[in-house]
C-alpha positions as CSV (number, residue, x, y, z in Angstrom):
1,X,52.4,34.3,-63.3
2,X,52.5,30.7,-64.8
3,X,50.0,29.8,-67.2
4,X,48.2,27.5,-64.4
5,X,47.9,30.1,-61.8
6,X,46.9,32.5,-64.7
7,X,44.2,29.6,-66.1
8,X,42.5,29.5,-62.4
9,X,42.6,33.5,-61.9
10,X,40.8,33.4,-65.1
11,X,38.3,30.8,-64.2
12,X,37.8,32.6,-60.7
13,X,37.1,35.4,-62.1
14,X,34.2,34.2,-64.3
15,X,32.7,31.8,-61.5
16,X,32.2,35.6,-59.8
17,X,30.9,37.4,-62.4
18,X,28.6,34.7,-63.4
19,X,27.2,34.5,-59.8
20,X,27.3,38.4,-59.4
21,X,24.8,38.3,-62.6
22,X,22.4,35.7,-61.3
23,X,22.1,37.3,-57.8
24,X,21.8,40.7,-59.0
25,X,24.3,42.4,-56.7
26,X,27.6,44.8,-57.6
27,X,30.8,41.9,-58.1
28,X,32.2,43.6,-55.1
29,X,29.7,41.8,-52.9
30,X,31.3,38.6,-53.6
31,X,34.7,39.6,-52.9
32,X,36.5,37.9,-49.5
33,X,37.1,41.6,-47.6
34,X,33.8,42.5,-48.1
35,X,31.7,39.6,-46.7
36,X,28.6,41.9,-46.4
37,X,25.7,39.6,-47.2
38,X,23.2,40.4,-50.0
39,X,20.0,41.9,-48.4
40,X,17.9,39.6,-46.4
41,X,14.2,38.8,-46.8
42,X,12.1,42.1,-44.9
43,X,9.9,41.0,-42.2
44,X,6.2,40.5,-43.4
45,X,3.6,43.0,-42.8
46,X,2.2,43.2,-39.2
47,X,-1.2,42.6,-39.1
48,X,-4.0,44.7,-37.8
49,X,-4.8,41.6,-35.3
50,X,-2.7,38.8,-34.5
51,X,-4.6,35.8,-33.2
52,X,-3.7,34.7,-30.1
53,X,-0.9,32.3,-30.0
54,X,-1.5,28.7,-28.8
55,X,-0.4,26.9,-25.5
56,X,1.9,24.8,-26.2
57,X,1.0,21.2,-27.0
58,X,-2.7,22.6,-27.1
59,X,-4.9,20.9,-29.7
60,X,-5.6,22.9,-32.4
61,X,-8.3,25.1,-32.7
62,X,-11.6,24.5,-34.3
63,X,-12.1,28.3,-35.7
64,X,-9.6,29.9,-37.5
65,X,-8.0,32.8,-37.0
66,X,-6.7,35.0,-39.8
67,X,-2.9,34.6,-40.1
68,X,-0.2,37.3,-40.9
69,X,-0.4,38.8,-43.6
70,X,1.8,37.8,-45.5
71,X,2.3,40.8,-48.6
72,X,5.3,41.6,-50.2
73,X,7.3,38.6,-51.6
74,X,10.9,38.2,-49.8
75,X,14.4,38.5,-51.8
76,X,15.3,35.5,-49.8
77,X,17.9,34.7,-52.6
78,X,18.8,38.5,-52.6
79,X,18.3,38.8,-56.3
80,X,17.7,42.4,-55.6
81,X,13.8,42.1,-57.0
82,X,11.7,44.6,-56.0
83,X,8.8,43.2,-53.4
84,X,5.7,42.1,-55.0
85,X,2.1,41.6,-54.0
86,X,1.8,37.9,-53.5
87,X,-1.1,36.5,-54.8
88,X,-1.1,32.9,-55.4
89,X,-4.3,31.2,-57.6
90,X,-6.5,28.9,-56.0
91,X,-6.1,25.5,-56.4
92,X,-8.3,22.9,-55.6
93,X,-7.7,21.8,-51.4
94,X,-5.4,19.2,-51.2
95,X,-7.5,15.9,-51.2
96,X,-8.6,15.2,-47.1
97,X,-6.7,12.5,-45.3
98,X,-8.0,8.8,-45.4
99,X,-11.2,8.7,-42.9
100,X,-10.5,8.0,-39.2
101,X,-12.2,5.4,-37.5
102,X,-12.2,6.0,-33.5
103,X,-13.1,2.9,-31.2
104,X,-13.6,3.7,-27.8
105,X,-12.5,1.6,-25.0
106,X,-12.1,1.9,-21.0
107,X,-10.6,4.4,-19.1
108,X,-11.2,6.9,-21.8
109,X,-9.2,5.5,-23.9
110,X,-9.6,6.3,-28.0
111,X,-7.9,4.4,-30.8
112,X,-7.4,5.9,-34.2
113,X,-7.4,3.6,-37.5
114,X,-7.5,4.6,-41.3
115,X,-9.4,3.0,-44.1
116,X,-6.7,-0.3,-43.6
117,X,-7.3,-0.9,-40.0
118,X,-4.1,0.2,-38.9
119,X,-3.7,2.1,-35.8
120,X,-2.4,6.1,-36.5
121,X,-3.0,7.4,-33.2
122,X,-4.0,6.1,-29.7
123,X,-5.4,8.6,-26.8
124,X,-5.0,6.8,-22.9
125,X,-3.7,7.7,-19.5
126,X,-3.4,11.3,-20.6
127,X,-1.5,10.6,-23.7
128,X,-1.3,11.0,-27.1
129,X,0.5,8.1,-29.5
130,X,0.9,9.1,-32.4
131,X,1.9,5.8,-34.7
132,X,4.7,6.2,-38.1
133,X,6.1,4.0,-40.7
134,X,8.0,1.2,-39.5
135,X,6.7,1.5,-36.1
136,X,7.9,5.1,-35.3
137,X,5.9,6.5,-32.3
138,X,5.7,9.8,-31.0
139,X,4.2,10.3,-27.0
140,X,2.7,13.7,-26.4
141,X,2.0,14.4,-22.3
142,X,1.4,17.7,-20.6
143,X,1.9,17.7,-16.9
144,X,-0.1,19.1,-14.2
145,X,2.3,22.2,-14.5
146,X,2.1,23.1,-18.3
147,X,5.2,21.4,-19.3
148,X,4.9,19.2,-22.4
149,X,6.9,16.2,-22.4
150,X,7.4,14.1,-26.2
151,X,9.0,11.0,-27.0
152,X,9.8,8.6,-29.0
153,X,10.1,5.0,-29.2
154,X,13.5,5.1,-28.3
155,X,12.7,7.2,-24.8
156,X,14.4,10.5,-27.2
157,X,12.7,13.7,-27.0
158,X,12.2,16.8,-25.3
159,X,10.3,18.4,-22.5
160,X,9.2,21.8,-23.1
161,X,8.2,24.8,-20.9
162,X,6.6,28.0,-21.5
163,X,7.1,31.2,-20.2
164,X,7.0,34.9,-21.1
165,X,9.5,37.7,-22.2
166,X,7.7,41.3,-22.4
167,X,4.5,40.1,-22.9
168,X,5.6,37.4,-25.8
169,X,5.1,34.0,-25.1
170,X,8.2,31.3,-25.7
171,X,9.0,27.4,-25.3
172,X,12.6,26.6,-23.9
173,X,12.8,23.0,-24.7
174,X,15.2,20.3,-23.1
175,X,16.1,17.8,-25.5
176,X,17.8,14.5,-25.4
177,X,18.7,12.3,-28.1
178,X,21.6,9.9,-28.6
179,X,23.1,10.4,-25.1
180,X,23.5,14.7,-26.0
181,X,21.2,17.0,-23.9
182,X,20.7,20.8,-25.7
183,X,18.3,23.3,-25.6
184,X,16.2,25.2,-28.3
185,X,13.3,28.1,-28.3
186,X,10.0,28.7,-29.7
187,X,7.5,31.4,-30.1
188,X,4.2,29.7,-30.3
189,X,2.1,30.9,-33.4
190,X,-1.7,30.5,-34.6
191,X,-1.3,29.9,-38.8
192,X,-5.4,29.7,-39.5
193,X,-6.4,28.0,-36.3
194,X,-3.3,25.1,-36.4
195,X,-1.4,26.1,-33.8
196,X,2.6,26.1,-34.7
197,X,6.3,26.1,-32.6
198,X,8.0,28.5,-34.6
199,X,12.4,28.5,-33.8
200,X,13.7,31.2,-32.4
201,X,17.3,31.5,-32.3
202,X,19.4,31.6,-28.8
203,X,21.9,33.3,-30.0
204,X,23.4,35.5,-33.4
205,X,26.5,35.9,-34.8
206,X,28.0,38.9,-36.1
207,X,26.6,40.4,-39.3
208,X,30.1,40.0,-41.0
209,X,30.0,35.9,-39.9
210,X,26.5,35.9,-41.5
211,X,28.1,37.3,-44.9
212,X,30.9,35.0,-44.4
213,X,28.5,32.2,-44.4
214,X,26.6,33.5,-47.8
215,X,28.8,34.1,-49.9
216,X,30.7,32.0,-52.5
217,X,34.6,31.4,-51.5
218,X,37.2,32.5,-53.6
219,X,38.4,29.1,-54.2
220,X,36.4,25.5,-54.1
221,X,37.1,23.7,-51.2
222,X,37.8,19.9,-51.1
223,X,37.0,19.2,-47.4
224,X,37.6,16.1,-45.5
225,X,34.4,14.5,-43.7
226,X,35.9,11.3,-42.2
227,X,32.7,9.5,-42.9
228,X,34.3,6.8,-44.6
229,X,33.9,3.9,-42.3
230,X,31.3,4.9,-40.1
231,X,28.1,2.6,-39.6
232,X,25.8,5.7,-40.8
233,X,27.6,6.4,-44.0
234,X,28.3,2.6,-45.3
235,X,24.2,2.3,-44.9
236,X,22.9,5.7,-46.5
237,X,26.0,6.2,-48.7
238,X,23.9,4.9,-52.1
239,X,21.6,7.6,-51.3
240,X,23.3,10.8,-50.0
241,X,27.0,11.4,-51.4
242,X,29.2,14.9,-50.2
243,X,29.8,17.5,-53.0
244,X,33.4,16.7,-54.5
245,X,34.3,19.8,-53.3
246,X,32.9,23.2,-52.1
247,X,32.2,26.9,-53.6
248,X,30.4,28.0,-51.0
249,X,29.8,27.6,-47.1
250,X,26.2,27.4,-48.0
251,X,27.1,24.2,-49.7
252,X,29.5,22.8,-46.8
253,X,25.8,23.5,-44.3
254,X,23.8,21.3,-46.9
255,X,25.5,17.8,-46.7
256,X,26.2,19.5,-42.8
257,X,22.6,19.2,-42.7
258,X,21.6,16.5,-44.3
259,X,24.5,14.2,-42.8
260,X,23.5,15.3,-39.1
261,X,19.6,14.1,-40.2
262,X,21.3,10.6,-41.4
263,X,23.9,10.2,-38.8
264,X,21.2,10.7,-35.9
265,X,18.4,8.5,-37.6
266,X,20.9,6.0,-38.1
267,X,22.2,6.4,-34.1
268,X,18.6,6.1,-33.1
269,X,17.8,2.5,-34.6
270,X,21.6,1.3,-34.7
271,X,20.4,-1.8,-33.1
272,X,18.0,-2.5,-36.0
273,X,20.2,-1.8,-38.6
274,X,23.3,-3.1,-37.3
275,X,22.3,-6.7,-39.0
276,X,19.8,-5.1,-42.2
277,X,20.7,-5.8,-45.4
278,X,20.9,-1.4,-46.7
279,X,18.6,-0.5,-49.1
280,X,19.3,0.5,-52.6
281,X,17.5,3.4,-53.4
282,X,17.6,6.4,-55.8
283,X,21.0,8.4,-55.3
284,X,20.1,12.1,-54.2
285,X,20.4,14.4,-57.2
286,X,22.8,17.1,-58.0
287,X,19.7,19.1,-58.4
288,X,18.0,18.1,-55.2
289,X,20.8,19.3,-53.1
290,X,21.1,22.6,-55.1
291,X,17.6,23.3,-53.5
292,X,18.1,22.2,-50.4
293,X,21.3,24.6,-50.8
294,X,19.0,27.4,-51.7
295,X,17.3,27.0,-48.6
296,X,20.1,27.1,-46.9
297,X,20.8,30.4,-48.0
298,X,17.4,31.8,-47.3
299,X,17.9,30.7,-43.5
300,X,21.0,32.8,-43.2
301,X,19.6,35.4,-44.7
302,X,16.5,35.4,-42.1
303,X,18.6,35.2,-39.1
304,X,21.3,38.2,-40.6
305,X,17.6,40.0,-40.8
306,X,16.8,38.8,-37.8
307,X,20.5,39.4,-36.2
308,X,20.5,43.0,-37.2
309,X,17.4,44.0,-34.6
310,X,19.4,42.9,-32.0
311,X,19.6,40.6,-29.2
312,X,16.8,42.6,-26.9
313,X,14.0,41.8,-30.1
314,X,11.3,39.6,-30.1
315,X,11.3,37.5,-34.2
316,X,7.9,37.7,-35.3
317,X,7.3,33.8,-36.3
318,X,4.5,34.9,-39.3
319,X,7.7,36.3,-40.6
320,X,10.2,33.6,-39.8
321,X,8.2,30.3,-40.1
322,X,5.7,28.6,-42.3
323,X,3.8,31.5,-43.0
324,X,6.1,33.0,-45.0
325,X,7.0,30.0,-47.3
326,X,3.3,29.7,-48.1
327,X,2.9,32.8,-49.1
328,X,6.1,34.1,-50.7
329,X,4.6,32.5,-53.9
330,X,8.0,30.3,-54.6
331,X,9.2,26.6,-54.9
332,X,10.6,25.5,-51.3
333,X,11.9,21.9,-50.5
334,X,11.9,20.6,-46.8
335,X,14.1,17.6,-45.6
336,X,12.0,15.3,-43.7
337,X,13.1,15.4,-39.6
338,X,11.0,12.5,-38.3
339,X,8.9,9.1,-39.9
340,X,5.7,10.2,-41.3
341,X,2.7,8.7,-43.1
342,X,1.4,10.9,-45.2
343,X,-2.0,10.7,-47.2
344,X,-1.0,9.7,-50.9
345,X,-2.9,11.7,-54.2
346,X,-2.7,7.7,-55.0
347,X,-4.9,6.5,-52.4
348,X,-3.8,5.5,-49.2
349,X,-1.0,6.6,-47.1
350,X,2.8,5.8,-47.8
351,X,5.7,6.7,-45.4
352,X,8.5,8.8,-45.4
353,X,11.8,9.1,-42.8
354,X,14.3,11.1,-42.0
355,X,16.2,12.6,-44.8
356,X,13.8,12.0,-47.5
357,X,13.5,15.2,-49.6
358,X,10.0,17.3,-50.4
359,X,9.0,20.0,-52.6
360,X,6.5,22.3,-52.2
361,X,4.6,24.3,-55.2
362,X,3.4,28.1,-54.9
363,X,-0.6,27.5,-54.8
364,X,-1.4,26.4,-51.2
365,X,-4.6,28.0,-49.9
366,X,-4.0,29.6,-47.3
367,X,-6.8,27.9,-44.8
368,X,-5.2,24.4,-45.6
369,X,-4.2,22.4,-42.8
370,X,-2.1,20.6,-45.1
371,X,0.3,21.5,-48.8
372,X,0.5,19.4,-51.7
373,X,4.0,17.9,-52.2
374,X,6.8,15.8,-54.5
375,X,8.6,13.7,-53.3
376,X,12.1,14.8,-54.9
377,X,14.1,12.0,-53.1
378,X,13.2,8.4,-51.5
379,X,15.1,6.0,-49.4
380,X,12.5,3.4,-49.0
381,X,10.1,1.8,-51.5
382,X,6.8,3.2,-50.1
383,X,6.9,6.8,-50.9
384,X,8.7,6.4,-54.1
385,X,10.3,9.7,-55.8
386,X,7.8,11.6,-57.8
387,X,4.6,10.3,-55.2
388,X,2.2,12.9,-54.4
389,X,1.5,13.7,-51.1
390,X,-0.3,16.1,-48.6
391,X,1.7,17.2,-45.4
392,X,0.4,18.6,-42.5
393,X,1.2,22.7,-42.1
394,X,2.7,21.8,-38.4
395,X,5.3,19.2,-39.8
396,X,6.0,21.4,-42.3
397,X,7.1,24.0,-39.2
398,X,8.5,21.2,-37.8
399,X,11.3,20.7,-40.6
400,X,11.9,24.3,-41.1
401,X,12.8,24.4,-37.7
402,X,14.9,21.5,-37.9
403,X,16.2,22.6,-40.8
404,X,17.2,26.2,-38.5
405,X,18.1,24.5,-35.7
406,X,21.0,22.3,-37.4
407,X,22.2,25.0,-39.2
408,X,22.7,27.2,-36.5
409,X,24.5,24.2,-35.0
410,X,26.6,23.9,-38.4
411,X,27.4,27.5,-38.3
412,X,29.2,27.4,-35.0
413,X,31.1,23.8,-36.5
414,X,32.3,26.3,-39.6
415,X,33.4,29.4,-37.1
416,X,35.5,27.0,-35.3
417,X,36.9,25.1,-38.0
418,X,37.8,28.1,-40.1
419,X,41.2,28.4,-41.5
420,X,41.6,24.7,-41.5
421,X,41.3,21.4,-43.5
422,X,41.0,23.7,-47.0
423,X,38.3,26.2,-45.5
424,X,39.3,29.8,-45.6
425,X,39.8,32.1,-42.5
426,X,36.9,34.5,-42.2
427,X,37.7,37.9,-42.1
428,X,38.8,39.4,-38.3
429,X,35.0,41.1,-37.7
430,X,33.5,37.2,-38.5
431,X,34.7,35.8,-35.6
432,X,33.5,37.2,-32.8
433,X,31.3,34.2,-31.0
434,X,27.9,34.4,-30.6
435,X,25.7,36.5,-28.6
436,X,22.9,35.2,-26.6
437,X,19.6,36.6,-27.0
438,X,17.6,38.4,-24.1
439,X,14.7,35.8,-24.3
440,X,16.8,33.1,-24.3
441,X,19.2,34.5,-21.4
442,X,15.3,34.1,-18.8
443,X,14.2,30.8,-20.0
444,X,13.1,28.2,-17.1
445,X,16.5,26.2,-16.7
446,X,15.9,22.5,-17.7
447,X,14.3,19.7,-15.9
448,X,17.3,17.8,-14.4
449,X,15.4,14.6,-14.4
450,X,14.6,15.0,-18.3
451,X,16.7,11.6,-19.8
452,X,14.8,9.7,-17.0
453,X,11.3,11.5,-17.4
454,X,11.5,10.6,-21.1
455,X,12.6,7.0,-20.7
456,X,9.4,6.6,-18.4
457,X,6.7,8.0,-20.4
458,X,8.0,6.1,-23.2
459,X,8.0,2.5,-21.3
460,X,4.6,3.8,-20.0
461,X,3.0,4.2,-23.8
462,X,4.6,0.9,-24.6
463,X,2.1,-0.1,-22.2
464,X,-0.7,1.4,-22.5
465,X,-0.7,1.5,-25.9
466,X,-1.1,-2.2,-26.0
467,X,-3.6,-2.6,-23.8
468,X,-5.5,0.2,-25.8
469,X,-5.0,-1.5,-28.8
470,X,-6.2,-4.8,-27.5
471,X,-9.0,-3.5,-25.7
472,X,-10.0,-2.2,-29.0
473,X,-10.1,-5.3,-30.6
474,X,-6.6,-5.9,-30.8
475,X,-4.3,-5.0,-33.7
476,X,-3.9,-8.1,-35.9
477,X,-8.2,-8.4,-35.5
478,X,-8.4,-4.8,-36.4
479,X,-5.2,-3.8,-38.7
480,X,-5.0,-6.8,-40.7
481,X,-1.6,-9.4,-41.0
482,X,1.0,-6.4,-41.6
483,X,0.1,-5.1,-38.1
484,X,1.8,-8.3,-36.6
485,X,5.0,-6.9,-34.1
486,X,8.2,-6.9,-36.1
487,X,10.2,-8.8,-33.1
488,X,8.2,-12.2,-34.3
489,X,10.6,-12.3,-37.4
490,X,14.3,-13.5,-37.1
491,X,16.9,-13.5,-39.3
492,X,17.4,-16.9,-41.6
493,X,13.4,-17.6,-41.7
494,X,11.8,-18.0,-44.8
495,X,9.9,-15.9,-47.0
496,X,6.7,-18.7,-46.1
497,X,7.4,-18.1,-42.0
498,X,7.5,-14.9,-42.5
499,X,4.1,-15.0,-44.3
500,X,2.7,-17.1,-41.7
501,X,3.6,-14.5,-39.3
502,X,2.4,-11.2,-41.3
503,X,0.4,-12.1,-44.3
504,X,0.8,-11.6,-47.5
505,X,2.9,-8.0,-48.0
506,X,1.1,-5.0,-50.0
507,X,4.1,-5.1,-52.1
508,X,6.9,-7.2,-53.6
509,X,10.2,-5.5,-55.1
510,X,11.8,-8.2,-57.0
511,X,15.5,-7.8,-57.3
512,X,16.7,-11.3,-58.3
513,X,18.5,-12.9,-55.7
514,X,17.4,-10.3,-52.9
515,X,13.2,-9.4,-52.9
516,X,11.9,-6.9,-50.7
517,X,8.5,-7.8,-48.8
518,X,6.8,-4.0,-47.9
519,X,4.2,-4.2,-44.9
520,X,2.4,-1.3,-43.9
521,X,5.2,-0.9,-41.0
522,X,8.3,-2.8,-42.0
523,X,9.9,-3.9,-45.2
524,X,11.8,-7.3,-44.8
525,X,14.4,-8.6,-46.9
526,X,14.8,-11.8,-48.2
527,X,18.3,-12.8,-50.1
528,X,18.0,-16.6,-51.3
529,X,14.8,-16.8,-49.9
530,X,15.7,-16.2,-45.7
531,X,15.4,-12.7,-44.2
532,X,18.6,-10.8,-44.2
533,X,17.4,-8.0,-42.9
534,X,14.3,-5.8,-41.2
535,X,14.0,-1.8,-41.6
């Protein structure tokens, strides 16, 4: 043996015994023939009664109905620590979000503003528009049949239908974004009278995959992404930058993860920021992505635990969703899956987009519709890193289940790109492909009109929104200069036509040659004193 190879047996060596001690588990666990993964988070107690869970798309409830219980504290790291009653203090509720001022106009139509004037959700024609940060919409419809149909501003979002499997209720959902069609499932879920979509996996892998995918490799892995180049990456590459190389598969998932959540928020609004200046925020931190990486782990761990009762088993979602992160008494962080203006312990509301990075505290009360969060990570300059914010318990779901869904989706991009570009083979029993589960195998098949459907509701709200809105009182009278539609600025104008059009902005971020002018909805960007760019 030469004294290189001899150095990096050495080093190996240590890496395993190192991680062996901070998991808690035999060093044989970590070794490549034995890719048993270390034991999974039990399912939380069953309760005495469950409450009954909500339709789908149904408004929340205005009782509340006692949730799981959730008692024993998970090894979701599989530290080997024995379960513990969970009994978090009680904190102060998080402070309630900014009043809501309702003006009602004809046809039944309601419009939504906070303390500011600005519009956060409009109710007409049977829909709900729910209003963002830089003018990120979300349509909610349910048809005459049940079905619910969301989209966005960009006609992308799903259609979703219920249906039962041995008495349990699920949601097969039909999605379409960025030209792709999928499908995902959902067992609905009552967490303290907010009703929740909690994912259920379509398929498992085999229990040696699921080790395969926890544990550390032998060897870091320097794997090649191909990003360079790519519109997505040459706009978000200040902020979000690949590991140098890999010591894990659970580290290959996280900038898996959090590259899918860039790549398809760039893909949405490629048109609009095709020709905007990129933004120079924060980078993402080393530490940052170690949690998120930590998460990651946890998730595999659930669906091994979930996995091993089979495909004919029903996942209990006060086990597998929010529930349990609440009350499992640890730090969690959550990846943000869609625009969102959340109410600020500042005052006010500030937005946050896709890929923006939140931690959550042990200590939420367990009757709060909403947690108390950091903001670990920023791309924008509203809701700056460190902000305080509260966050609705159903976006929280929400993200979890984005973060499940892409994972699952990452898992299948590992299993059939093992053995090459640097990653190791799994062993022979990891490679079996999925198997589909028995409640996915009787879901309604998928509305074959869905891209269309979608595309119509959305040029629909477009409509009706506005005449809402203007019915109201319309939104410059009501929502103040920053409320002006972001199509009335063009590239080259100056920072006093663009003042003329919106006001004067809340904020200024002064970078020399380049200032950034932050509305409520849009930041614009100014280099020499013309607009170079709109996000």
């Amino acid at each position: 043996m030469s004294t290189l190879e001899f150095r990096n047996a050495v080093l190996r060596t240590s890496m395993k015994v190192a991680l062996a001690a901070l998991l808690g588990v035999p060093l044989t666990v970590l070794h490549a023939d034995n890719p048993k993964p270390v034991a999974p988070p039990k399912p939380a107690a069953k309760p005495a009664a469950t409450a009954k869970p909500a339709a789908a798309g149904a408004k929340p409830a205005t009782s509340r109905a006692k949730p799981t219980t959730i008692g024993a504290k998970p090894t979701t790291t599989g530290t080997g620590t024995k379960p513990i009653v969970a009994k978090p203090t009680a904190p102060k509720p998080p402070p309630k979000p900014t009043l809501d001022h309702v003006t009602h106009g004809p046809g039944n139509s309601d419009v939504h503003r906070d303390n500011g004037g600005h519009v956060t959700l409009v109710h007409t024609h049977g829909m709900d528009i729910h209003h963002g940060p830089g003018g990120a919409r979300t349509i909610v419809r349910t048809r005459p049949d049940g079905a619910v149909v969301v989209s966005n501003r960009y006609g992308h979002g799903y259609i979703g239908h219920s249906y039962r499997y041995h008495g349990v209720e699920y949601v097969h959902r039909t999605y379409y974004y960025n030209g792709r069609v999928y499908g995902g499932f959902y067992r609905p879920y009552a967490y303290w009278g907010v009703p929740l979509n909690v994912y259920a996996p379509g398929f498992y892998y085999a229990p040696a995959f699921y080790g395969w995918a926890y544990n550390p490799w032998l060897a870091p892995v320097a794997y090649p992404w191909g990003w360079a180049g790519n519109p997505w990456y040459a706009y978000y590459g200040v902020y979000f930058t690949p590991y140098p190389v890999y010591a894990s598969p659970a580290l290959w998932l996280t900038d898996y993860y959090v590259a899918q959540t860039l790549q398809a928020a760039y893909a949405e609004r490629a048109a609009e920021l095709a020709n905007a200046q990129a933004q120079a925020p924060a980078p993402m931190t080393p530490d940052v992505k170690n949690a998120i990486a930590d998460e990651v782990r946890r998730q595999i761990a659930l669906e091994n635990s979930e996995a091993a009762a089979g495909t004919q088993a029903s996942p209990d979602p006060g086990s597998s969703g929010i529930a349990r992160i609440l009350g499992d008494n640890s730090m969690h962080v959550f990846v943000v899956s869609t625009p969102l203006d959340l109410p600020s312990n500042a005052g006010g509301t500030c937005g946050v987009t896709e890929g923006d990075v939140l931690q959550l505290n042990p200590g939420t009360p367990p009757n709060s519709p909403a947690a108390n969060m950091i903001v670990t990570a920023s791309k924008g300059q509203d809701c700056l890193k460190g902000t305080s914010v509260q966050v609705g318990i159903s976006d929280l779901q929400d993200m979890q289940n984005h973060m499940r869904e892409t994972i699952d989706q990452g898992l299948g991009d590992l299993q059939a790109k093992q053995g090459q570009n640097g990653i190791p083979p799994a062993p022979r029993s990891a490679v079996a492909p999925p198997v589909q589960t028995a409640f996915a195998a009787i879901a309604p098949p998928p509305d074959p009109n869905n891209r269309a459907e979608l595309s119509d509701q959305t040029k629909e709200a477009d409509l009706a929104d506005r005449e809402a809105v203007s019915d109201s009182g319309g939104a410059n009278a009501a929502a103040g200069p920053d409320a002006a539609a972001p199509k009335n600025v063009g590239m080259g104008q100056t920072t006093d036509e663009v003042v003329a059009l919106l006001g004067q902005p809340k904020d200024i971020v002064d970078m020399g040659a380049k200032k950034i002018y932050v509305y409520k909805d849009l930041k614009i960007t100014f280099t020499g004193g013309k607009v170079s760019g709109a996000q």
